[in-house]
C-alpha positions as CSV (number, residue, x, y, z in Angstrom):
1,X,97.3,86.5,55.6
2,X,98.8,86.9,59.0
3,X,102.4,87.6,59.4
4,X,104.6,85.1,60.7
5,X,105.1,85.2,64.6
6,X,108.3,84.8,65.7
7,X,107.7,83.8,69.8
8,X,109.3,86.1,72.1
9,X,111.0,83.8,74.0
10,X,113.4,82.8,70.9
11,X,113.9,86.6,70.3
12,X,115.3,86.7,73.7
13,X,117.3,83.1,72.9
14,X,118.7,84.4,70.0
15,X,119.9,87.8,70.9
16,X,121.5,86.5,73.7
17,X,123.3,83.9,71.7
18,X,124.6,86.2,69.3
19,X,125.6,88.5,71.9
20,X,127.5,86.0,73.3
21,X,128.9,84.1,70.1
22,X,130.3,87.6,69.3
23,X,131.0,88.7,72.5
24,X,133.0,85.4,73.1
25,X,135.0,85.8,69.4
26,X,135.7,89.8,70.3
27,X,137.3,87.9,73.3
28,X,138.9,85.7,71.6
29,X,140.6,87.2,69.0
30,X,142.0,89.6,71.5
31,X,143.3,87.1,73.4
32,X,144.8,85.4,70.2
33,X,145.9,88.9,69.3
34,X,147.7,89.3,72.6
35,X,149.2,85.9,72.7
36,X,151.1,86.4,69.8
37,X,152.4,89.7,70.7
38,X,153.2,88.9,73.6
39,X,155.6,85.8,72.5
40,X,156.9,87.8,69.6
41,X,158.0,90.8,72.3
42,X,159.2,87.7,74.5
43,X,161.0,86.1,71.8
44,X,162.4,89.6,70.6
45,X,163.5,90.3,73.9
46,X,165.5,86.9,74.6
47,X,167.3,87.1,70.8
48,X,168.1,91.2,72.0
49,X,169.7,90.1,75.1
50,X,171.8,87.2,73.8
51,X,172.9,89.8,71.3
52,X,174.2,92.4,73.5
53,X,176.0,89.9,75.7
54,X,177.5,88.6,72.4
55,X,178.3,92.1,71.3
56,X,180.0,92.8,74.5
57,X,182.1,89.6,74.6
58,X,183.0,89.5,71.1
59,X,185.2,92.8,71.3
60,X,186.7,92.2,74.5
61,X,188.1,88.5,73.9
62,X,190.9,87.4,71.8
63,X,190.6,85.6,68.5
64,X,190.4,81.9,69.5
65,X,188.8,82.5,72.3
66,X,186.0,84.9,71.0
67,X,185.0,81.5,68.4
68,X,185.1,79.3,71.4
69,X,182.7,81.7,73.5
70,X,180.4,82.4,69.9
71,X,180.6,78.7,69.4
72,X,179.1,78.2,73.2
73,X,176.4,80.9,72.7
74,X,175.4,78.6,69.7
75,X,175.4,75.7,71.4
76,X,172.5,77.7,73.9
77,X,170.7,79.0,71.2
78,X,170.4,76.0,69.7
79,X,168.0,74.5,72.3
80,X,165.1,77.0,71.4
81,X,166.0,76.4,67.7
82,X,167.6,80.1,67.2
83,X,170.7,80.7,65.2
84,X,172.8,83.6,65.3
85,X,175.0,85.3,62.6
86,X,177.6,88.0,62.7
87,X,178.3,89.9,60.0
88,X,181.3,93.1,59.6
89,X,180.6,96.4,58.4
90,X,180.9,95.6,55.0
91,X,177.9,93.5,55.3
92,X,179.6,90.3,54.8
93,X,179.4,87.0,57.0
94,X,182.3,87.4,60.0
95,X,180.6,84.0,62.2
96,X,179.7,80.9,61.6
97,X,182.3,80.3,58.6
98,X,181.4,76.9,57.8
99,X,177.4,76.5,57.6
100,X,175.5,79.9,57.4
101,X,172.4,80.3,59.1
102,X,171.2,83.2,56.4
103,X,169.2,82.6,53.1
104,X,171.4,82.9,50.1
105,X,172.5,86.9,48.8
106,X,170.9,87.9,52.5
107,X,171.4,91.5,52.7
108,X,170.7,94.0,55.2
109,X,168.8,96.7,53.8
110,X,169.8,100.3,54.1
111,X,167.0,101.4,56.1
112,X,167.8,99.1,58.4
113,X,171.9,99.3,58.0
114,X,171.4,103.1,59.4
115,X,169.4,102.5,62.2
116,X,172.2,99.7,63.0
117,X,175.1,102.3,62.3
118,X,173.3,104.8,64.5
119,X,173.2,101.9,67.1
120,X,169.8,100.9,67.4
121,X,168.4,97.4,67.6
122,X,166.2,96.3,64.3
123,X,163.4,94.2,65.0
124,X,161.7,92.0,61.8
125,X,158.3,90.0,63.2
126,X,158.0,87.8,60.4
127,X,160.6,87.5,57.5
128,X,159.6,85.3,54.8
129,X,163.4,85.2,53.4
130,X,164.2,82.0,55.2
131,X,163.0,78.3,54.8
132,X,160.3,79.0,56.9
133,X,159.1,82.1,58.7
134,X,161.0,83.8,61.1
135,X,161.5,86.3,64.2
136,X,164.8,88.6,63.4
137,X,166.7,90.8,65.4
138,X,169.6,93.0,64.1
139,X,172.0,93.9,67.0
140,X,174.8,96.3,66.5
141,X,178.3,96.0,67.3
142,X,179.4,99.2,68.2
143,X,182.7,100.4,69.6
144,X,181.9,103.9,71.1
145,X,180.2,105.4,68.4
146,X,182.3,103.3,65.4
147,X,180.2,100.9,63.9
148,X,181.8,97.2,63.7
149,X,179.8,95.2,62.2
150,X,176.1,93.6,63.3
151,X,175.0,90.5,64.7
152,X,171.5,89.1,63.0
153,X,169.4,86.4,65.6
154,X,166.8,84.4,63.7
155,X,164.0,82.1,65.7
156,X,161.4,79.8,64.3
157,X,157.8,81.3,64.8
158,X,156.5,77.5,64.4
159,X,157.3,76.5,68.1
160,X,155.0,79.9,69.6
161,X,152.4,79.0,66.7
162,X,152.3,75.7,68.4
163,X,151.8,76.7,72.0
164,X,149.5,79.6,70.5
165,X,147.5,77.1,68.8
166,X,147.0,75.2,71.9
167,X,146.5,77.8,73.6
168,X,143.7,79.0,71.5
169,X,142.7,75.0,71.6
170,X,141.7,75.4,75.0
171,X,140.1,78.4,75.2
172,X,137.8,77.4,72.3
173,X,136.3,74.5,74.5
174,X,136.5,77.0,77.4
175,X,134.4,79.7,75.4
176,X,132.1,77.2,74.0
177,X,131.5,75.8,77.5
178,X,130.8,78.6,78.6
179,X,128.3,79.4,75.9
180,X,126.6,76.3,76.2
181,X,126.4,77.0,80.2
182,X,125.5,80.6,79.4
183,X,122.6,80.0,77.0
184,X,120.8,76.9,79.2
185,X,121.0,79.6,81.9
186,X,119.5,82.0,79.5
187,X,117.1,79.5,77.8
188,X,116.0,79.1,81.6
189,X,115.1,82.5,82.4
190,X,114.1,83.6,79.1
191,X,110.9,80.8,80.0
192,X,111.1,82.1,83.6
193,X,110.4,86.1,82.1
194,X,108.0,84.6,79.6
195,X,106.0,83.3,81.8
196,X,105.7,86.4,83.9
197,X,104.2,87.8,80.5
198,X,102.0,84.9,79.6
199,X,100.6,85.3,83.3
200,X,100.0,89.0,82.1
201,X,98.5,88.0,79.2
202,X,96.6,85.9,80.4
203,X,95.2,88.2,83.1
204,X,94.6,91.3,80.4
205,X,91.9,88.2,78.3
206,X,90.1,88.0,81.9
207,X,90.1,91.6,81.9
208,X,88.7,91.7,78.6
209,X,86.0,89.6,79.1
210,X,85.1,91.7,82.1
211,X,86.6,90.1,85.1
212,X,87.6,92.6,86.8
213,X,89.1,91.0,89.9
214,X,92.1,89.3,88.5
215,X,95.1,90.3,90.3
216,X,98.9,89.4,89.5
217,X,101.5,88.5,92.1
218,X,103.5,91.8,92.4
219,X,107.0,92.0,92.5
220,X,108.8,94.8,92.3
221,X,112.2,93.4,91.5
222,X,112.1,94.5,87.6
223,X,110.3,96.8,85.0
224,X,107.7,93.4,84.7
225,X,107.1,93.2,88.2
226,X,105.9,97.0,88.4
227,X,104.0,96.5,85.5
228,X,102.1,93.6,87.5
229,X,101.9,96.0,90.3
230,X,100.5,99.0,87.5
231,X,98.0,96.2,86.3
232,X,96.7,95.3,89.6
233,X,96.2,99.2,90.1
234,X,94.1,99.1,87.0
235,X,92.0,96.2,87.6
236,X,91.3,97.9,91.3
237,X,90.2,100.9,89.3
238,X,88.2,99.7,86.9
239,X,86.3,97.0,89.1
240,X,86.0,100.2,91.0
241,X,84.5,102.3,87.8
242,X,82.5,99.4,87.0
243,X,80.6,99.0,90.3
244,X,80.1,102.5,89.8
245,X,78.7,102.5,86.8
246,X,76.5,99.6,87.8
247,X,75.3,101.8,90.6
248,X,74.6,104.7,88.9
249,X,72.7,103.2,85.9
250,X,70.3,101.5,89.2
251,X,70.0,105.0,90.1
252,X,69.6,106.6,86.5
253,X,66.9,104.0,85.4
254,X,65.3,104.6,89.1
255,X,65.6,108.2,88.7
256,X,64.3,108.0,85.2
257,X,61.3,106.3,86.7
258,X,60.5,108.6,89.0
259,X,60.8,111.5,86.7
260,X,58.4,109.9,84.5
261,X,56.1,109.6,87.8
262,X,56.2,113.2,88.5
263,X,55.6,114.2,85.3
264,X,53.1,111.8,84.8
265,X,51.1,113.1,87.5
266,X,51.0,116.8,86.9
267,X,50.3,116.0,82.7
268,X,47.1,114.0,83.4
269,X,46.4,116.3,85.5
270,X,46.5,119.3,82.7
271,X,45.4,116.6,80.6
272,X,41.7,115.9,82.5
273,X,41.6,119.5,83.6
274,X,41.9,120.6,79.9
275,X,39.7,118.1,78.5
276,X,37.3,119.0,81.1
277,X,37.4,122.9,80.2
278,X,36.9,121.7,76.4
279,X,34.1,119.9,76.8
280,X,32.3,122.0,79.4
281,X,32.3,119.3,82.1
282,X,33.8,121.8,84.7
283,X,31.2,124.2,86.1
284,X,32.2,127.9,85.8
285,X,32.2,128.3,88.9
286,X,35.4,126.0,88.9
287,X,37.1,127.6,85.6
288,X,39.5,129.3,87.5
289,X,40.5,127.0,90.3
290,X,41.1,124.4,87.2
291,X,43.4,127.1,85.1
292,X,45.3,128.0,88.7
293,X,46.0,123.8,88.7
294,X,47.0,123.5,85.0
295,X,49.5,126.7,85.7
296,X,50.6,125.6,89.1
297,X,51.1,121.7,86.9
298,X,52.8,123.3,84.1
299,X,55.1,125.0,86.5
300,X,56.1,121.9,87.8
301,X,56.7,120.3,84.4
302,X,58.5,123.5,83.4
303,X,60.9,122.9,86.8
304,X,61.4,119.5,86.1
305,X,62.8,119.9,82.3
306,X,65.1,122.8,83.6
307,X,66.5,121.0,86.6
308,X,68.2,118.7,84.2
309,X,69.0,121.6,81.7
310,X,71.0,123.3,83.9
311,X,73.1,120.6,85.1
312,X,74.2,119.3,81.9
313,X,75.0,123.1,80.7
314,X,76.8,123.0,84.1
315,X,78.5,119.9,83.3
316,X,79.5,121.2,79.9
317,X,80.7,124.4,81.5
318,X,78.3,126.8,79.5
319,X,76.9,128.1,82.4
320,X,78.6,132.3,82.9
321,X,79.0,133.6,85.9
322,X,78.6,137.2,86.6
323,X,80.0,137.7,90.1
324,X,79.2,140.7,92.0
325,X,79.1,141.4,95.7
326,X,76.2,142.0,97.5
327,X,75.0,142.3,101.2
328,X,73.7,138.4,102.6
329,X,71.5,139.7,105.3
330,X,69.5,141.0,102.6
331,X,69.6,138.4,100.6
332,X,69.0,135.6,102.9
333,X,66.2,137.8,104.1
334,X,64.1,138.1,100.8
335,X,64.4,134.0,100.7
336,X,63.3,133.5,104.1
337,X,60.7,135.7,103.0
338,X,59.7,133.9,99.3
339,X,59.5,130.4,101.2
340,X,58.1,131.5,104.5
341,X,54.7,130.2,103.2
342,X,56.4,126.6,103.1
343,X,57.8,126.6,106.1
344,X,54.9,127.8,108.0
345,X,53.0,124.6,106.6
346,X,55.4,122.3,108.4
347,X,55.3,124.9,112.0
348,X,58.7,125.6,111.0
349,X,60.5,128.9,112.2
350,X,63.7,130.4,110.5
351,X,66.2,132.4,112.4
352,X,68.8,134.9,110.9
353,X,72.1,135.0,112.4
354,X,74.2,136.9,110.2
355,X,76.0,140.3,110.5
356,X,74.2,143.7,109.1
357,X,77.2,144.4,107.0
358,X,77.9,140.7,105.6
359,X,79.2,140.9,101.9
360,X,79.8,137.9,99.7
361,X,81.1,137.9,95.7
362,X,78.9,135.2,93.7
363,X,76.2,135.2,90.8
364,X,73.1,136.8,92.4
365,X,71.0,134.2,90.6
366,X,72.7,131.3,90.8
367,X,73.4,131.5,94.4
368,X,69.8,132.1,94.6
369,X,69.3,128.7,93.3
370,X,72.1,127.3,95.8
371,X,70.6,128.6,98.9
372,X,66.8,127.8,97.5
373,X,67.7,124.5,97.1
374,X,68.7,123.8,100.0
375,X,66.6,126.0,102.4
376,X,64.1,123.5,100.3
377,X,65.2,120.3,101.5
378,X,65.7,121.8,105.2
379,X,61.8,122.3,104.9
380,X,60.9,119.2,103.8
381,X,63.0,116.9,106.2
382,X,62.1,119.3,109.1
383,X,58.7,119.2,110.9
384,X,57.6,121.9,113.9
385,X,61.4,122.9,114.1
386,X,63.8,125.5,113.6
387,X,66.2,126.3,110.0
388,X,69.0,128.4,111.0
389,X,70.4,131.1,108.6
390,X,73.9,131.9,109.2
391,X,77.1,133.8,107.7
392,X,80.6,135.0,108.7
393,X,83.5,136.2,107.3
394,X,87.1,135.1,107.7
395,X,90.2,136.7,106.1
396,X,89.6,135.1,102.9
397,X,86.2,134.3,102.1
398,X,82.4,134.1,103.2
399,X,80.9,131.3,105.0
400,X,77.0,130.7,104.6
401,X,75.3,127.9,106.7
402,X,71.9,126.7,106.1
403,X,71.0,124.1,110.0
404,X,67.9,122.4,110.6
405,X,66.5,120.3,113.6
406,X,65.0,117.8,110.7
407,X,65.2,114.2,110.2
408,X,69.0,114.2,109.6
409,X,70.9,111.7,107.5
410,X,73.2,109.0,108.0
411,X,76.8,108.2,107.3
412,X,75.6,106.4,103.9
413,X,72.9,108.9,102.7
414,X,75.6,111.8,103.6
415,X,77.8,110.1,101.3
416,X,75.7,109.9,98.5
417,X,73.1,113.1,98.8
418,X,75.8,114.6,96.0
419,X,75.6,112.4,93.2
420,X,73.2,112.7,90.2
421,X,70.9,110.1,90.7
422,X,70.4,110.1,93.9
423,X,67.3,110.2,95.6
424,X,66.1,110.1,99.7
425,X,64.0,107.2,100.2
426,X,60.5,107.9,99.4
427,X,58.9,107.2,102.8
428,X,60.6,110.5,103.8
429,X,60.2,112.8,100.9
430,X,57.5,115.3,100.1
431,X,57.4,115.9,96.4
432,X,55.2,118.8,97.0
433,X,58.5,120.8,97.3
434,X,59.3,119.3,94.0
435,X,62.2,117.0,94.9
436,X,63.4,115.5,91.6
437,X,66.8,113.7,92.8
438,X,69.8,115.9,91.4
439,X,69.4,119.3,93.2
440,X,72.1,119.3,95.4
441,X,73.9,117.7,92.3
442,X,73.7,121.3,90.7
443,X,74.2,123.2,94.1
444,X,77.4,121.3,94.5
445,X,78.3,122.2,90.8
446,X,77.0,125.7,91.1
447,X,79.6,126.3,94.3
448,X,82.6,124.5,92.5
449,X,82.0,126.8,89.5
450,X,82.1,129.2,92.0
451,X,85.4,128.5,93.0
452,X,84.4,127.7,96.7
453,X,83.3,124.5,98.5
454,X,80.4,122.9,99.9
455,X,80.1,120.3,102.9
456,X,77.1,118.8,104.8
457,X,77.4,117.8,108.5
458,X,73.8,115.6,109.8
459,X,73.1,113.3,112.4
460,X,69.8,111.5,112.4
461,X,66.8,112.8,114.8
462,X,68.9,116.0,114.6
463,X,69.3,117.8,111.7
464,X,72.0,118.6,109.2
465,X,74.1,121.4,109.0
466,X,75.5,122.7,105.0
467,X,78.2,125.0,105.1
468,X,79.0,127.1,101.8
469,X,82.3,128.6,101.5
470,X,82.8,131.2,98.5
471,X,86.4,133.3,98.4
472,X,86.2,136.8,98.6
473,X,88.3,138.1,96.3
474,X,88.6,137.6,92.4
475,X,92.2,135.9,92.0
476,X,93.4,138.6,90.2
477,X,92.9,140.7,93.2
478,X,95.4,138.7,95.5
């Protein structure tokens, strides 16, 4: 049973809802929060300063005129609702005489009595004691340091709940506003962002079924748009990949077919020649020219099956490498001589140019089968000319070059004459010399494993030019 989806673009929708529900109620509870502090500390301070001033008047005015100026303090207070009351140090009511302001048994407690006789202001935030709830200040009256008595200002918190409430009224439709603003935004580009995705997704199916030249619209704005960009990277690569590997399976089924070819011909070859020696239909005279042809056939085979050996045991890296160093005039030398024979059947001439004492540090035997390999092809694609054998030495390693004056290549053949599969075109090969396709496939791995490098320089009608370069020195010895 497959598990519920839950789309992406909600997910988005609904965390940045509750993000902003809570967001907006962190916000306004503050707000609330501060409101009512800050009217309480407003309220506090007003009550605070109408009590000093009383306190000051009170002991500096005579009797009936200190009730007329506390009778007129009233009458101010009265606007805001607040009522005052003084009381002496015995804790018993000195102002208003007639109606009292105070709850019944009100009583300051004795906490609060010593900060008041130490002369400090008491503030209460909201005492329950009255009809209804209430901001109190306690305000000493002090003469120098005697204690007289207190004066205790009580205001309604109603009227500030009211403008509070209203307050918090408004901001309410404000913060919901802005909510419903906030999320049609987001609703808008959480379709915007998933679009960008289903365009993604919908691009990866295309790749997926092998179409390999979608592209997205790049836009390197966001983490999305360089994942576009990464995508459109990856589609280059693998229609890239693909059109290789479409190229070399051409090659692999055409190199396969020309293996079989070769092989063909030199195994019915052994084949009639063997059947012929079995059933006596070769004179004796013959016998030996028909054992030479099955050797020389068998040979071929045998070169054939270990071409491809060796480059997968190169491939696989299980071909070891015992370097020494050795002088190249001599070894160049006993190769000119080994495939002078060949070279003579096409009037070809080869001409040393390399210093007496020339050293280089490679595998004797596999640079053998470098050099042969491509002496090789220099006979074969050269006719009545000249194969150069060259080598110098710079600072850091030793440079072999193997020139002709053959057929040459082109730019597009030079491009290719180092992949596995591929093989000159026929009209200009002589399988005599027992061209099978991925020689210079090996040489290039042969030189690599090597550590060195190998190029190739040809221009048609003029020959080609392959330079070997093999360092000198084992890296430890740097």
């Amino acid at each position: 049973m497959n598990a519920l989806k839950f789309k992406y673009i909600y997910q988005l929708f609904l965390t940045q809802f509750v993000i902003l529900f809570i967001a907006c109620l962190m916000i306004g509870l503050s707000v609330s929060h501060f409101l009512k502090d800050y009217f309480f500390e407003e309220q506090v301070a007003i009550l605070t300063k109408y009590g000093n001033t009383i306190s000051n008047n009170i002991k500096y005015s005579p009797g009936n005129q200190a009730m007329a100026v506390l009778n007129s303090y009233q009458h101010v207070l009265d606007v805001s609702g607040a009522r005052y009351t003084i009381m002496n140090s015995k804790n018993e009511i000195f102002y208003p005489r007639m109606s009292h302001p105070l709850p019944p048994n009100f009583k300051i407690s004795r906490d609060d009595m010593d900060k008041l006789k130490a002369g400090k202001t008491v503030t209460i935030k909201v005492d329950a004691r009255f009809n209804q709830e209430m901001s109190v200040v306690y305000v000493p009256i002090m003469n120098n340091d005697t204690f007289l008595g207190s004066i205790i200002l009580n205001a309604p918190i109603s009227g500030t709940e009211k403008v509070i409430g209203t307050i918090n009224q408004y901001m309410l439709y404000t913060i919901l506003l802005s909510i419903a603003v906030a999320l049609a935004l987001s609703a808008l580009i959480s379709k915007l962002q998933v679009n960008r995705i289903n365009k993604l997704r919908e691009a990866t199916k295309h790749v997926i079924r092998g179409d390999y030249k979608t592209s997205l619209k790049e836009n390197t704005i966001d983490e999305i748009g360089e994942l576009a960009s990464d995508f459109n990277k990856m589609t280059e690569n693998l229609a890239q990949s693909h059109e290789e590997i479409v190229r070399q399976e051409k090659r692999r089924r055409q190199f396969i077919a020309d293996v079989s070819h070769e092989m063909r011909t030199p195994l019915t070859t052994i084949s009639g020649l063997t059947e012929g020696l079995v059933n006596h239909a070769i004179p004796a005279s013959e016998t030996n020219r028909a054992i030479h042809l099955i050797d020389t056939e068998a040979k071929r085979l045998t070169k054939l099956v270990n071409e491809n050996l060796d480059y997968e045991r190169i491939l696989a890296n299980k071909i070891v490498l015992h370097k020494t160093r050795f002088n190249v005039h001599a070894f160049f030398d006993l190769l000119a001589e080994q495939l002078k024979p060949l070279a003579q059947e096409k009037n070809n001439q080869f001409i040393m140019e390399i210093p007496a004492d020339l050293e280089v540090y490679a595998d004797y035997d596999r640079l053998t089968q470098v050099v042969m390999n491509i002496i090789k092809n220099s006979i074969q694609f050269t006719e009545n000319g000249k194969i150069t054998l060259k080598g110098v030495q710079d600072y850091k390693e030793t440079i072999l070059e193997i020139q002709d004056t053959g057929i040459g290549m082109n730019t597009e053949e030079l491009e290719q004459i180092w992949e596995r599969f591929y093989k000159a075109d026929m009209s200009r090969t002589n399988t005599a010399l027992g061209e099978s396709g991925i020689g210079l496939s090996i040489v290039k791995q042969l030189v690599e494993n090597h550590g060195g490098t190998i190029t190739a320089e040809s221009t048609p009608n003029k020959g080609s030019l392959f330079s070997i370069r093999l360092p000198f020195y084992q890296e430890q010895d740097l």
